[in-house]
C-alpha positions in Angstrom: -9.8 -70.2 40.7 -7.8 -70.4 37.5 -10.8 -69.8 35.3 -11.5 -66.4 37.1 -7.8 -65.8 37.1 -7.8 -66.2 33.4 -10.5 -64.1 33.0 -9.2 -61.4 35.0 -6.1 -61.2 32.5 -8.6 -61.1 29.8 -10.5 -58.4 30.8 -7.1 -56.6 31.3 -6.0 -57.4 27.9 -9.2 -55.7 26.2 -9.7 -52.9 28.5 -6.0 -51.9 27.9 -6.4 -52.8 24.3 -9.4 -50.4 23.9 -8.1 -47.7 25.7 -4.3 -47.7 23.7 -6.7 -47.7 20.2 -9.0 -44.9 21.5 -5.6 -43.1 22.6 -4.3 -44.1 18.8 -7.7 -42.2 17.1 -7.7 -39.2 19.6 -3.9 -38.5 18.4 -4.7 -39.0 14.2 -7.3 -36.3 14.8 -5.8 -34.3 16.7 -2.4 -34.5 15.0 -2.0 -31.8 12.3 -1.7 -33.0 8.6 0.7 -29.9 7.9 3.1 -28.3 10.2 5.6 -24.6 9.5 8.5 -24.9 11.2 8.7 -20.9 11.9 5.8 -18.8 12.9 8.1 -15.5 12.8 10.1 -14.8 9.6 12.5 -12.2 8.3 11.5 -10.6 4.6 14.6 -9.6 2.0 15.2 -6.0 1.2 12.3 -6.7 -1.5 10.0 -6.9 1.1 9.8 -10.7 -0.2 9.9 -14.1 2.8 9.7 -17.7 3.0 8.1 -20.3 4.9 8.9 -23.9 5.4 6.9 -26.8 6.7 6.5 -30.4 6.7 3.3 -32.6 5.9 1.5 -35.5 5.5 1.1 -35.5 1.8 3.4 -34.4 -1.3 0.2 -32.3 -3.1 -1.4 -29.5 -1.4 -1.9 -26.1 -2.5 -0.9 -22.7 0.2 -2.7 -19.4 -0.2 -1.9 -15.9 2.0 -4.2 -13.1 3.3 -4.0 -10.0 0.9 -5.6 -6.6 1.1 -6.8 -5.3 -2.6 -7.1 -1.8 -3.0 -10.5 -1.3 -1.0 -8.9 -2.7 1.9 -10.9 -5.4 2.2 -8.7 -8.8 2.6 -8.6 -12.1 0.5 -6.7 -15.5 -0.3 -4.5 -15.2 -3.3 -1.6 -17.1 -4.8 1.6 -15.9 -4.4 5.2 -17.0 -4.5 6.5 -20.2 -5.7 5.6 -23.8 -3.6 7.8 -26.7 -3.9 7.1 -30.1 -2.4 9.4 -33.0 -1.9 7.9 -36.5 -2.0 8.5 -36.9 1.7 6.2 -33.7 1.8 8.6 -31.3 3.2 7.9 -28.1 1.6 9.7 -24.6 0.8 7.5 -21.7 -0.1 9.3 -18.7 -1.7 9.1 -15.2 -2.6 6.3 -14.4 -0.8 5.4 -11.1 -0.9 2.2 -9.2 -0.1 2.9 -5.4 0.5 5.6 -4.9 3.0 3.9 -3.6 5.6 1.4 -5.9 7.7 3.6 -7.4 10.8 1.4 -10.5 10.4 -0.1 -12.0 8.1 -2.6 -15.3 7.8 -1.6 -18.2 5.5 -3.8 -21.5 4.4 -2.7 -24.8 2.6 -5.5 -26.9 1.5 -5.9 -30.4 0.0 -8.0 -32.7 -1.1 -7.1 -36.0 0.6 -8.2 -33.9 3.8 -11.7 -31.7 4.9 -10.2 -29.2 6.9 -7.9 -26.8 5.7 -4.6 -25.7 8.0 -4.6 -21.6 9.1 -1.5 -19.9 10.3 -1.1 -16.3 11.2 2.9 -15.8 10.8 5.1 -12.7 12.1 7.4 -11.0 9.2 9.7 -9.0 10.3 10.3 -6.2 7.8 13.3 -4.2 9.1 15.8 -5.3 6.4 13.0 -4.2 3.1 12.1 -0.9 5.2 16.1 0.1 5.5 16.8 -0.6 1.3 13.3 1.8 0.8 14.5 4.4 3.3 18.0 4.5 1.5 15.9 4.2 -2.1 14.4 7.3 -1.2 17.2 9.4 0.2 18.8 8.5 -3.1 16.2 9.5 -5.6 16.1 12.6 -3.2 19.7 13.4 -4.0 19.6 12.2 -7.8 16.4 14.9 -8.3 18.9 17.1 -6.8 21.9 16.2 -8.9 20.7 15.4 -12.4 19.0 18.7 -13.7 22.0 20.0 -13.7 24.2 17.5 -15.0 21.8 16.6 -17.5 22.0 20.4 -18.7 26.0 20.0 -19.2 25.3 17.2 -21.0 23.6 19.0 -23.9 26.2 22.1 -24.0 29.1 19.0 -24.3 26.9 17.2 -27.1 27.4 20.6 -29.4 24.2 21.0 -30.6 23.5 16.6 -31.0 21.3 17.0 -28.3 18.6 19.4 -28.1 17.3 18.7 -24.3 17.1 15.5 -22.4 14.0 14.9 -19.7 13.1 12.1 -17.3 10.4 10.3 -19.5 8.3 9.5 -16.4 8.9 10.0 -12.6 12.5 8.8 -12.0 15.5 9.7 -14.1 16.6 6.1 -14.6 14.4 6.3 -18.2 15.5 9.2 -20.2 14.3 11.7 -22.8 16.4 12.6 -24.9 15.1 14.9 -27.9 17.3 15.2 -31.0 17.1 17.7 -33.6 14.8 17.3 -36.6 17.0 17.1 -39.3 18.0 13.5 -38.2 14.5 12.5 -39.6 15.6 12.5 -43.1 19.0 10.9 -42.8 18.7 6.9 -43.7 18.3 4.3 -41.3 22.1 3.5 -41.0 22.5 6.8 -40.1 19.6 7.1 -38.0 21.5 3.8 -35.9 24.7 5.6 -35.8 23.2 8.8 -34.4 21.4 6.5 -31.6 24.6 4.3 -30.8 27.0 7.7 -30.2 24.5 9.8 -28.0 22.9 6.9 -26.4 26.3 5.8 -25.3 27.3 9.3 -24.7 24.6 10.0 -22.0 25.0 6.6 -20.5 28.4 6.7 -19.7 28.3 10.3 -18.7 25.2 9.8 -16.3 25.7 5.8 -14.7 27.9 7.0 -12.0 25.3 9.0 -10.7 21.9 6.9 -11.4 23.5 3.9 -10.1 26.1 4.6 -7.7 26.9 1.1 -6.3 26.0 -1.2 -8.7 27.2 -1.1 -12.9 24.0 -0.6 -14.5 22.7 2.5 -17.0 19.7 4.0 -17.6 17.5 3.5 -20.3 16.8 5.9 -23.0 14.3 6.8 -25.4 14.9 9.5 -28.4 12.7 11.9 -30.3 12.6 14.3 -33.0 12.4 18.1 -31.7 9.1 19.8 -33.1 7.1 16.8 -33.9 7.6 14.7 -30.7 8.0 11.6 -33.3 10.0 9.0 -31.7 13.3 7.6 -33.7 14.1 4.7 -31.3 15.0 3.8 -27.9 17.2 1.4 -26.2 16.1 -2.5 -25.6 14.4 -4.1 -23.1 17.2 -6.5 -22.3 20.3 -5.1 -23.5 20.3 -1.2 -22.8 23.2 -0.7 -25.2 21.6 -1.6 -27.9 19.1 0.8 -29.2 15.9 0.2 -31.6 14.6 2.3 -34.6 11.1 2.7 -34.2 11.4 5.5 -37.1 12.2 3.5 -40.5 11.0 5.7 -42.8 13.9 6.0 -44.9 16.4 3.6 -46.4 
């Protein structure tokens, strides 16, 4: 009677035993080696979002559905991954084209043959505000600066022949100076840029820029010829560049 007794415990052990290791493997496979922790996200006013996750390993690689210009939709790169060693993870500046309400993301790795898919919500509102407010403004600045750009040549006294928008938006100027400055030397040439260039700046910033201190680049050029003499840097807008250094 003990032996069957003993038996009977046995039995129990390993059928218990078997069943708590098949439970064990069901849950590794099942169990998803890279979890977000928001499937609906809000994007900046530059259309740009974030995700956040947590998983298994500290190397991985994350790519996000994007539309090319046929319309047809592929896996690219974009924004910047970081991974902690514990493998959370914050993907940034994200940005595709501010307008699909979802969008499908991957993260793939090598220690693992399947790769994880999420489709994630953005919620654009905030980026679709800023562009509606961009526009109303550019709208009022076509409006505005024709005119005020035409006082600004009368004030220069004949310094300034005409000033344009050099290409759709008035933030990058135009400004044509007469041809006589051609043959001055290139310390002249420098002084002539630094006192209209800082001239149209200051008289136009206010109304390129209305809530933020910023002014708008310029380029110049000769009258007649169309030659440029210099325009402003790429970094520091006050500080102009002689392309034209023909004379010394």
């Amino acid at each position: 009677m003990r032996k069957v007794y003993l038996l009977g415990i046995v039995l129990g052990l390993f059928v218990f035993g078997g069943c708590t290791q098949k439970k064990n493997e069901q849950s590794s496979v099942t169990e998803p080696w890279l979890t977000i922790d928001n499937h609906t996200v809000e994007a900046d006013e530059n259309g740009q979002f974030e995700l956040t996750g947590k998983a298994k390993y500290s190397s991985f690689s994350a790519k996000v559905a994007i539309k090319n210009n046929s319309g047809n939709t592929t896996q690219g790169t974009r924004g910047i991954l970081k991974i902690d060693k514990d493998g959370t993870f914050v993907w940034r500046n994200i940005f595709i084209d501010g307008h699909q309400p979802t969008t499908d993301v991957s993260f793939y790795t090598y220690k693992e043959k399947e790769k994880m898919n999420y489709t994630v919500n953005v919620d654009y509102s905030e980026y679709v505000a800023r562009k509606e407010a961009d526009q109303l403004a550019e709208e009022k600045m076509n409006q505005t600066m024709p005119t005020l750009l035409a006082e600004i040549v009368t004030e220069s006294e004949g310094t300034i022949v005409k000033i344009d928008k050099k290409r759709s938006s008035y933030k990058s100027l135009l400004v044509t100076v007469p041809l006589t400055v051609k043959y001055e030397r290139n310390g002249e040439k420098k002084k002539y840029m630094d006192t209209i260039g800082f001239f149209v700046q200051d008289k136009t910033a206010d109304t390129l820029y209305p809530e933020k201190e910023q002014i708008p680049y310029i380029t110049f050029r000769y009258e007649t010829t169309d030659e440029l003499l210099g325009g402003s840097d790429l970094i520091n807008r006050r500080k102009f560049i002689l392309y034209d250094d023909g004379n010394y």
